[in-house]
C-alpha positions as CSV (number, residue, x, y, z in Angstrom):
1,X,0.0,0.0,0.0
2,X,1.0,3.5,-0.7
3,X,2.7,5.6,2.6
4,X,0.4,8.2,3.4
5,X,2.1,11.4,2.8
6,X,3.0,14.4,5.1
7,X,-0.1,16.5,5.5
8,X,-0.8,19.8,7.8
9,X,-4.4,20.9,8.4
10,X,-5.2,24.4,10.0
11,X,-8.3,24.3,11.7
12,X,-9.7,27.7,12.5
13,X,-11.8,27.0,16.4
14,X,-13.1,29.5,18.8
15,X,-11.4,29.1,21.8
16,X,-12.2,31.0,25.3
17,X,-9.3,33.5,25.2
18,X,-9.0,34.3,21.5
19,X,-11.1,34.1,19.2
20,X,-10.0,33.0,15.9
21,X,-7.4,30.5,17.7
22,X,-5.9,27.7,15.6
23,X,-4.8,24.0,16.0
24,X,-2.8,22.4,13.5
25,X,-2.8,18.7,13.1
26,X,0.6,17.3,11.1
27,X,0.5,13.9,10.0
28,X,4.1,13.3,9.7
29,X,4.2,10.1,8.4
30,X,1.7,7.2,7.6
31,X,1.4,3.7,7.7
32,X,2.6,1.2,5.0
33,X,-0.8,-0.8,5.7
34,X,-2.9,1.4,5.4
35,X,-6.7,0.2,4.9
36,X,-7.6,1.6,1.4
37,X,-11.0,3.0,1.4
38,X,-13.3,5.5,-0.5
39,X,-15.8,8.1,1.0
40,X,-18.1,9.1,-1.4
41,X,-19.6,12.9,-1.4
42,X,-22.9,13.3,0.7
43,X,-25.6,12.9,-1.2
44,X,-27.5,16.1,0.3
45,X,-29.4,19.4,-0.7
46,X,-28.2,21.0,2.4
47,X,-24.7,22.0,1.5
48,X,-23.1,23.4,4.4
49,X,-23.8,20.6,6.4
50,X,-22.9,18.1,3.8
51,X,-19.5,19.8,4.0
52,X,-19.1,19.8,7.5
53,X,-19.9,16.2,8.0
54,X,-18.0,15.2,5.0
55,X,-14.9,17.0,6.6
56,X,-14.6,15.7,9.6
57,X,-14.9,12.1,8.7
58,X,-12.7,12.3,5.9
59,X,-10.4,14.2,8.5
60,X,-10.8,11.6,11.5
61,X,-10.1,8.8,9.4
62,X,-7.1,10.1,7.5
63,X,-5.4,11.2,10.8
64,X,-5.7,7.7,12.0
65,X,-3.2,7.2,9.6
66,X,-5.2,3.6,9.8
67,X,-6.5,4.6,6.2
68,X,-5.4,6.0,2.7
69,X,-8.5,7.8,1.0
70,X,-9.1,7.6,-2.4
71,X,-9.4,11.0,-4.2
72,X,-12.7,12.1,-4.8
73,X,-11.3,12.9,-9.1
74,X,-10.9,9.0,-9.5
75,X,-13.9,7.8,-7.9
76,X,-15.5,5.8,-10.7
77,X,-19.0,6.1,-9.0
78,X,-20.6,9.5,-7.1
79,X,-23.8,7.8,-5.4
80,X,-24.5,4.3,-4.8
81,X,-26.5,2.3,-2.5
82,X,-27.0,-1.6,-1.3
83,X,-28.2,-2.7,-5.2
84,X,-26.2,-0.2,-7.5
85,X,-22.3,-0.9,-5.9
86,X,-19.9,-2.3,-8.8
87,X,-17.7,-4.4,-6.5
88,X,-15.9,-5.3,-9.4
89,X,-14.7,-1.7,-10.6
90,X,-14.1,-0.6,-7.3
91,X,-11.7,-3.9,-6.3
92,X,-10.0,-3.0,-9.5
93,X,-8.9,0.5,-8.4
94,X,-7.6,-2.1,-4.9
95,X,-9.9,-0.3,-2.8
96,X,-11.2,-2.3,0.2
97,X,-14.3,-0.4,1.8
98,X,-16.8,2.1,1.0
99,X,-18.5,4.6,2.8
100,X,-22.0,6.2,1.2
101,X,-23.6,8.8,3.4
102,X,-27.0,10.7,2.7
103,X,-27.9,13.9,4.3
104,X,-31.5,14.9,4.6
105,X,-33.8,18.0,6.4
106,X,-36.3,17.4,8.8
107,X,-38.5,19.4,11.0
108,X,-37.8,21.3,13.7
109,X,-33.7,21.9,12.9
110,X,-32.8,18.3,12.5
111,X,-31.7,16.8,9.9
112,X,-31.3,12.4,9.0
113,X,-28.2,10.9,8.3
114,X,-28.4,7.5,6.5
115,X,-25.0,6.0,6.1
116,X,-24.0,2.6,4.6
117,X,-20.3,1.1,4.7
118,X,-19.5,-1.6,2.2
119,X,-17.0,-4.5,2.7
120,X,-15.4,-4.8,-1.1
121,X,-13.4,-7.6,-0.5
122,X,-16.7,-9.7,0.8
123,X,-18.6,-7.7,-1.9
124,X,-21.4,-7.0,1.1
125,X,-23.2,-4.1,2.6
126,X,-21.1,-4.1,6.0
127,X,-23.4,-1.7,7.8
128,X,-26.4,0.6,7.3
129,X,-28.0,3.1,9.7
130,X,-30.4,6.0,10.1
131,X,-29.8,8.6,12.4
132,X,-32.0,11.6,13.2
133,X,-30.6,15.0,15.2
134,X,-30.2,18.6,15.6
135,X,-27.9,19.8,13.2
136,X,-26.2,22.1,16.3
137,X,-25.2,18.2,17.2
138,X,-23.7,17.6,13.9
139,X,-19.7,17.7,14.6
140,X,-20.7,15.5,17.4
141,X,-22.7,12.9,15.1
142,X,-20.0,13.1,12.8
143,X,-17.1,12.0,15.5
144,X,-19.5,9.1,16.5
145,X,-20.1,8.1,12.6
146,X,-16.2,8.0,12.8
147,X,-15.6,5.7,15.7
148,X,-18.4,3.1,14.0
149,X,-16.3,3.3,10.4
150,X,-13.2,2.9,12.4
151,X,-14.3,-0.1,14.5
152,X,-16.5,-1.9,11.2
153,X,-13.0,-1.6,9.4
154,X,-10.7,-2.4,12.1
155,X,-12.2,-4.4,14.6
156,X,-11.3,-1.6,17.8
157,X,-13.2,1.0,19.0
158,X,-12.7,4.5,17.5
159,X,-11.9,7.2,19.9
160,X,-13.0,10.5,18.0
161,X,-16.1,11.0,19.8
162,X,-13.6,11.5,23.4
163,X,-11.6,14.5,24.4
164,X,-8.4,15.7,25.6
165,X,-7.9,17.9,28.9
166,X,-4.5,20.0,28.2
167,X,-3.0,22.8,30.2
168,X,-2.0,25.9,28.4
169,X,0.2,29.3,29.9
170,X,0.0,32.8,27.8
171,X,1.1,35.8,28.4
172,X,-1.6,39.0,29.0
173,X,-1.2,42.2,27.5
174,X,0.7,43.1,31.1
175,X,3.0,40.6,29.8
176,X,1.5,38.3,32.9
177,X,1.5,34.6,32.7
178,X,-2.2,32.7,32.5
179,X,-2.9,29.4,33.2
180,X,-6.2,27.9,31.7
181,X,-7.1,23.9,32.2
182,X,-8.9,23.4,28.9
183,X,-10.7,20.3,27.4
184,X,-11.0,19.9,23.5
185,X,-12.4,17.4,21.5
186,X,-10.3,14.8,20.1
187,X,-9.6,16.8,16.4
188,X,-8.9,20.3,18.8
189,X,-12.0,21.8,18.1
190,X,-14.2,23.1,20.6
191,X,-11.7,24.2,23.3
192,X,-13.2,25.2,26.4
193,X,-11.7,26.4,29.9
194,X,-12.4,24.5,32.7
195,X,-10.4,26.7,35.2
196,X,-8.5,30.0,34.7
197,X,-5.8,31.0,36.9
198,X,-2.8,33.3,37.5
199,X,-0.7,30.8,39.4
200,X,0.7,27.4,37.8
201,X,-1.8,24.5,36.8
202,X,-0.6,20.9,36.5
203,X,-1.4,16.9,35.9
204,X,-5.0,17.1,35.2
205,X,-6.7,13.4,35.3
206,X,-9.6,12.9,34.1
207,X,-12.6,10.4,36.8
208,X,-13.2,7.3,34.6
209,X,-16.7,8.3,34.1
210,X,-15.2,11.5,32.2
211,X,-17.3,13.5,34.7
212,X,-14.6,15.3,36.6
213,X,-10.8,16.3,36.4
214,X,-8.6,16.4,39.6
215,X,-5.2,18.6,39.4
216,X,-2.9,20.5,41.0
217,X,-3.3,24.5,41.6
218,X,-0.5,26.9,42.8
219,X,-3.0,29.4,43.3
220,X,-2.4,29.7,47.0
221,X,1.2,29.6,46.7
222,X,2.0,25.8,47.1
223,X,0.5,23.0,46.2
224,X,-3.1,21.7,46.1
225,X,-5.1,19.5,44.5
226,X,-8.2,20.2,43.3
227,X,-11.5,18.3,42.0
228,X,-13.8,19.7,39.5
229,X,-16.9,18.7,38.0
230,X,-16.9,19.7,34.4
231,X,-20.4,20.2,33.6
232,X,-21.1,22.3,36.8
233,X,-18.0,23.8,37.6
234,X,-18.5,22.8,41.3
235,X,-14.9,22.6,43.0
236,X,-13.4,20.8,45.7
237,X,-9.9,21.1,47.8
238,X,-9.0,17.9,48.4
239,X,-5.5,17.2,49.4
240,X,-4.0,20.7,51.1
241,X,-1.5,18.5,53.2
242,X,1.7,20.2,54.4
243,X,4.6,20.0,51.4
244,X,4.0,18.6,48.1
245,X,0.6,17.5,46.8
246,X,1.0,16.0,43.1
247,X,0.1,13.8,40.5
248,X,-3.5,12.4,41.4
249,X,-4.6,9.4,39.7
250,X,-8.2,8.2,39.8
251,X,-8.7,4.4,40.3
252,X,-10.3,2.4,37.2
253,X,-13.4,2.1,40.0
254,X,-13.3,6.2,40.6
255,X,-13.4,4.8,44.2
256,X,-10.0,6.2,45.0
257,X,-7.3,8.6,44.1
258,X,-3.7,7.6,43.9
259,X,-1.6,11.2,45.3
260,X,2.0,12.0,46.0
261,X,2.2,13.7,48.7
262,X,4.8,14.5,51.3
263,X,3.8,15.8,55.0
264,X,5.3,12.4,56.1
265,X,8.9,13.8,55.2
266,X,9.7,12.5,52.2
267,X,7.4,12.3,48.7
268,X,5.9,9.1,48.9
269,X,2.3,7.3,47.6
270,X,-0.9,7.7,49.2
271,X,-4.4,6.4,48.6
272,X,-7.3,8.5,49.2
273,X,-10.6,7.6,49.5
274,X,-12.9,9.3,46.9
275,X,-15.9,9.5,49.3
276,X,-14.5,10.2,52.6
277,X,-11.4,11.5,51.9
278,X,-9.4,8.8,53.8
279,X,-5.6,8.2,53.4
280,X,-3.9,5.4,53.3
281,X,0.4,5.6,52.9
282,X,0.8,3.1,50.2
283,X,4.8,3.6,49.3
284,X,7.6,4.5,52.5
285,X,10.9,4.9,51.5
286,X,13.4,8.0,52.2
287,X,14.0,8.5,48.2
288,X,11.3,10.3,45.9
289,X,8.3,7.8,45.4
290,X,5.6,10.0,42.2
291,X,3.6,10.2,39.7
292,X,1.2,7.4,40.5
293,X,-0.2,5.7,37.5
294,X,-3.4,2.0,37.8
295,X,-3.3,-0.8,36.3
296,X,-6.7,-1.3,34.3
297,X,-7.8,-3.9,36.8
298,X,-7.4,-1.8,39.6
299,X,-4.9,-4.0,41.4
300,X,-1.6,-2.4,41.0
301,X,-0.3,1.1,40.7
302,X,2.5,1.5,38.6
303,X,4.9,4.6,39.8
304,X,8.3,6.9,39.6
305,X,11.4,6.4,42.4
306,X,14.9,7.4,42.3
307,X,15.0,4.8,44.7
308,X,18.2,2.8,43.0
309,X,19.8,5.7,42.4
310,X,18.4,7.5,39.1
311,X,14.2,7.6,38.2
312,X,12.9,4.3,37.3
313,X,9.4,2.6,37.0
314,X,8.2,0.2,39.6
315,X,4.9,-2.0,40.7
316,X,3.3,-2.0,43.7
317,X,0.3,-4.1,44.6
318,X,-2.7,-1.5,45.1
319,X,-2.6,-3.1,48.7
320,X,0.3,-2.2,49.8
321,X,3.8,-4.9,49.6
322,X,7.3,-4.2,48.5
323,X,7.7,-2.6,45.2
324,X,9.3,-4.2,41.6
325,X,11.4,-2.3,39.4
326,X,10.3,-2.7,36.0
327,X,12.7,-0.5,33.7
328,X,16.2,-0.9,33.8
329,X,17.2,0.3,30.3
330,X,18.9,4.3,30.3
331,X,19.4,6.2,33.1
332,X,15.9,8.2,33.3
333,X,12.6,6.4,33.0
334,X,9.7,8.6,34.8
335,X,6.3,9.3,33.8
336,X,4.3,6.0,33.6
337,X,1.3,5.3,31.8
338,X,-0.5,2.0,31.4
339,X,-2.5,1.0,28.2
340,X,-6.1,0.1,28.5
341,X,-5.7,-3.2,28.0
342,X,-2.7,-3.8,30.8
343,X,-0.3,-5.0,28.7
344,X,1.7,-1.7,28.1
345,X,3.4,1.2,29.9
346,X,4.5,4.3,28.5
347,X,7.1,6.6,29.9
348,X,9.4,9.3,29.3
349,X,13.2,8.3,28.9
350,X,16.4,9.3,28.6
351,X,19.6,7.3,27.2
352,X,22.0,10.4,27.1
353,X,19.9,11.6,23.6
354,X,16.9,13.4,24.9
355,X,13.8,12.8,26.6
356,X,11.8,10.5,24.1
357,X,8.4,8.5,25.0
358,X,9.0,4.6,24.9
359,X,6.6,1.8,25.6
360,X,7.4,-1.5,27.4
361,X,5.2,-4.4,28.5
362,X,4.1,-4.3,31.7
363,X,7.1,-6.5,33.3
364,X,9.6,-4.5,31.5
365,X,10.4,-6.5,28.5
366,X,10.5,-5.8,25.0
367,X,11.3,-2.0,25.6
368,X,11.8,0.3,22.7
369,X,11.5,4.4,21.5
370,X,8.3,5.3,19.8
371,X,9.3,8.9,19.4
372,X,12.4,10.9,18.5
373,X,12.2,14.3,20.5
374,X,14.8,16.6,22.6
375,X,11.9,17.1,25.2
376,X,9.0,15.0,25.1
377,X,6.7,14.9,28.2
378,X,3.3,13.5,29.8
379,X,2.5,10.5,27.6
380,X,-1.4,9.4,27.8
381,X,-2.7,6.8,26.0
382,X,-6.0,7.3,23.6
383,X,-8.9,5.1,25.8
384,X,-8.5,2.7,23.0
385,X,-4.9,2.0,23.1
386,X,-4.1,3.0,19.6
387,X,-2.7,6.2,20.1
388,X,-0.7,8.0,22.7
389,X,-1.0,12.2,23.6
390,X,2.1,14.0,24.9
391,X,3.7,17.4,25.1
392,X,6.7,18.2,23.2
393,X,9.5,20.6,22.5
394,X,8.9,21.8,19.0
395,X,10.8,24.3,16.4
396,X,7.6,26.1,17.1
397,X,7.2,26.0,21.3
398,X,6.0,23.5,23.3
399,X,3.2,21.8,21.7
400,X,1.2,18.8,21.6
401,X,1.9,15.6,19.5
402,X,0.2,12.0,19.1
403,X,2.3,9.2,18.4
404,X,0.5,5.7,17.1
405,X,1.7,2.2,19.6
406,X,4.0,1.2,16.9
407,X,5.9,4.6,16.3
408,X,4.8,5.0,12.8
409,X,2.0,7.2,12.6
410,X,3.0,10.6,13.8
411,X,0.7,14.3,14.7
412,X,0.9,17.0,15.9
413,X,-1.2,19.2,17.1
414,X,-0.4,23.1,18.4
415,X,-2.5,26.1,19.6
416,X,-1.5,28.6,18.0
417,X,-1.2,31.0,20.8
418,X,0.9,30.0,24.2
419,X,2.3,26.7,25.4
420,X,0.3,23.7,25.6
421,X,1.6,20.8,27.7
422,X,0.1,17.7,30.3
423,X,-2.3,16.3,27.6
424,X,-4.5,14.0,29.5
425,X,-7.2,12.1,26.9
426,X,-10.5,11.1,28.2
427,X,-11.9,7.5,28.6
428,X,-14.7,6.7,26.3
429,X,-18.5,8.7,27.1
């Protein structure tokens, strides 16, 4: 199959603190397997909406890098439905699936989408279905049309239809730094600011039930962490301990929070009960004991020590018990992140070259670099393991990039005005 080739899309969005903001996605480089497919032009009367849907699908699917679209110039059909596909013409062009989507207006502001995928290779109808909604909804509609192409054509769940909490620091016209904890959708549309502050914002972590972010405020001059709700607003203080209070990390239940926190003399791992606020010292040790990360089945909590010496990666039972060390390649392994399926952590590390993001199983083994970077940061994984958010140095500032499990599908993405950095993506809504 063809590489997909280097692409940049500027995406004008209204953000909260300037209003004709931008956030360019790069696709850097593609992948040799990429599924051919076709998306034919929405059969509609209502252009402007036709164009919009047609956009962000087209757009969602080709950042996957998952796919290579065939131009619209050499489609050798412009409508088609279950009875009126030539199999055969398409196949000979090597195209493997088609997507056909009609647009239609309805009554009060809505509008129906019918869409129908076709498997090529089977010569079947995959998939049809009718959808009826507002057309305010229809960016929305279209990111959850995604996520069933992706997962008809690849067998995983699509995660367009999530988002991604960031935290971004500008400069006012007194030359004054801002802090804003924003949340975007997946394609950086749609920014919105969940808290605004003059005084440092850090390691937001999203409740698994994507109904609140925790993080960590300087606002009062040292460090706190916080709990928001997102749709209300409504904030809580919940960890104001004496020293450092860092890197919260909600438990796959949202029963408990994993903090760093160190009143007891040295930074070590704590876990608090959600309801009643109840600690329990999980980690003791007189070196640095952070940045808490869960296993997906809730029963181990995967962490950062300079313990032997220099930061490394270690496991701990959730329960409490004497901790593994997992990494033990370079000098500088910090950072953890585990995949949604448990079988991978991500980190930040550092051989003497830079600070790169690599990926290991979960005992350690099979470790290798999935980016190239002088200064790349906070690694999260997409809630459907395919991709991986971080924050990196760039020619440009410090901006955000997504980096595919395998290293070969590469994108960035950068607000145009400030630093971005601490991407944290959502689980699945």
């Amino acid at each position: 199959m063809k590489k997909i080739q280097r692409v940049v899309f500027l995406i004008c969005i209204c953000a909260t603190n300037a209003s004709h903001a931008l956030l360019e996605i790069e696709i850097n480089e593609g992948v040799e397997s990429a599924m051919p497919i076709a998306i034919l032009a929405v059969q509609s009367d209502l252009q402007e909406q036709a164009a919009l849907l047609e956009s962000v699908v087209y757009s969602n699917l080709y950042r996957s890098g998952m796919f290579s679209l065939l131009d619209k110039k050499q489609h050798p059909q412009i409508e088609v439905t279950g009875s009126t596909v030539n199999y055969d013409v398409w196949r000979n062009m090597s195209i493997e699936g088609l997507i056909s989507m009609r647009l239609q207006e309805q009554a009060d502001e809505q509008v129906k989408l019918e869409i129908e995928l076709f498997d090529l290779v089977r010569k079947r109808r995959a998939m049809g279905r009718s959808i009826v909604f507002k057309k305010a909804a229809l960016r929305r509609v279209a990111h959850k049309i995604s996520d069933v192409i992706f997962q008809q054509f690849t067998g995983q769940p699509g995660a367009f239809s999530t988002r991604i909490a960031y935290i971004s620091e500008t400069l006012d016209s007194q030359q004054q730094k801002n802090y804003q904890l924003l949340i975007a959708d997946s394609d950086g549309y749609n920014p919105t600011a969940v808290y605004t502050s003059g005084k440092q914002l850090m390691s937001p972590a999203w409740s698994p039930n994507g109904q609140q972010l925790a993080y960590v405020s300087f606002e009062n001059e040292r460090t706190e962490i916080f709990l928001q709700e997102i749709v209300s607003g409504k904030r809580e203080k919940i960890s104001a301990q004496p020293g450092i209070n860092s890197a919260p990390a909600w438990s796959p239940s949202g029963d408990y929070l994993a903090l760093t926190l160190s009143f007891g003399g040295n930074p070590d791992i704590y876990i608090m009960d959600a309801r009643t606020r109840k600690l329990r010292q999980l980690t003791k040790h007189y070196e640095i004991d952070t940045e808490p990360a869960w296993t997906p089945d809730g029963r181990y909590i995967i962490f950062t020590s300079n313990r032997s010496g220099s930061p490394q990666v270690y496991r701990i039972s959730a329960s409490g018990g004497e901790p593994v060390r997992i990494t033990f390649t370079g000098n500088y392994n910090a950072a953890p992140t585990v995949s949604p399926n448990g079988e991978s952590i991500a980190m930040v590390h550092n051989s003497g070259e830079g600070y790169r993001i690599a990926l290991t199983d979960i005992n350690g083994n099979q470790f290798r670099l999935i980016t190239d970077g002088v200064l790349d940061e906070a690694p999260s994984f997409a809630p459907n393991g395919s991709m991986i958010i971080y924050s990196t140095r760039h020619k440009k500032g410090i901006v955000l990039s997504a980096v595919s499990i395998d290293g070969r599908v590469k994108q960035r993405l950068r607000l145009q005005r400030g630093k971005v950095r601490e991407p944290a993506w959502s689980p699945f809504r």
